[in-house]
C-alpha angles and dihedrals in degrees: 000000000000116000110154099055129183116263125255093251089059084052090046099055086033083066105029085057097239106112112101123255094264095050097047093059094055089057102042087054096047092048092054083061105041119068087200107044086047094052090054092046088055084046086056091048086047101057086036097061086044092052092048085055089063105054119090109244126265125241122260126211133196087272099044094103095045097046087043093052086046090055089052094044089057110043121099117255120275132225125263115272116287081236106063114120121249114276133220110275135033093299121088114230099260087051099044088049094051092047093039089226146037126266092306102060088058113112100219131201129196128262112176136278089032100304125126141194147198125197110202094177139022127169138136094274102050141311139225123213131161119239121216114192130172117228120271091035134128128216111214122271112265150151138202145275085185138337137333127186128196142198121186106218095171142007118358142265126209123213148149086292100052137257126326122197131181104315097016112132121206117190113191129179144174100309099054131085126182152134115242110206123187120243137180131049101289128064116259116242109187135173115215121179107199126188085204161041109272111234107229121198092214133076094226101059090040090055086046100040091081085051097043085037097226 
């Protein structure tokens, strides 16, 4: 069962199609999982259709439809719908959809102490990886210089802040340190989407992070 779900301002730019790429994958794929993140995000939808039909249309010139079809050629590929039913496997339908495939499909790279990761995007804005960590591991102390969000797909960590299981979201900032370490008996696979660099205490992780890009 879900218990850390994602807020209502996350759901709100999730529907109002504001929230960047990386972002909006984490919460596609963590909406596919939760009953009740998924019920307030078709509330939102809702309200949203009802204020559109509210606004006085716009004018259309000659252009309109090509600029419009540019626009669409150039912008970057969404994620699958929030609403897509969970798939087989350990990946949730959006995610599976982005990837084209499940976890093994994921072309992972090391990271130290047996744990792996896979960035899918990385841009200025903000990026999205998945996290593989075997049980027992830490992940370094650290804090952030934004904001990270994270989605348990399998397995569970433990921090300051509590436990996250499958479909769990954590959303930490500037103001929060701490040191997430896997439990369980399974390894933890997460997806976590930053806008920003993380803020390490040690001198290790801060010569790798240009490397690991985190």
């Amino acid at each position: 069962m879900v218990m850390h779900h994602i807020p209502d301002e996350y759901l709100m730019a999730y529907s109002a199609g504001i929230l960047p790429e990386s972002f909006s994958l984490v919460v596609a794929s963590h909406v596919s999982l939760s009953d009740d993140s998924r019920a307030r995000l078709e509330a939102f939808d809702a309200v949203g259709g009802a204020v559109l039909e509210t606004v006085a249309p716009g004018e259309v010139t000659d252009d309109s439809l090509a600029a419009t079809l540019a626009l669409i050629g150039g912008a970057p590929p969404d994620p699958a719908p929030a609403a897509a039913p969970v798939a087989t496997g350990i990946f949730p339908g959006p995610l599976q959809a982005y990837v084209g495939g499940d976890v093994d499909t994921v072309a992972w790279r090391p990271i130290g102490k047996g744990a792996r990761q896979a960035i899918l995007v990385s841009g200025e804005s903000a990026s999205v990886r998945l996290l593989y960590i075997p049980s027992g591991i830490a992940m370094p102390d650290h804090g952030h210089h934004g904001t990270e969000m994270t989605l348990v797909l399998q397995g569970a960590f433990r921090d300051e802040s509590g436990e996250f299981h499958r479909g769990d979201i954590e959303l930490a900032d500037a103001s929060d340190q701490h040191t997430p370490v896997a439990i369980g008996p399974t390894p933890c696979i997460c997806l976590t989407a930053t806008d920003a660099r993380l803020r390490f205490k040690t001198l290790l992780p801060r010569l790798a992070q240009p490397f690991l890009r985190i």
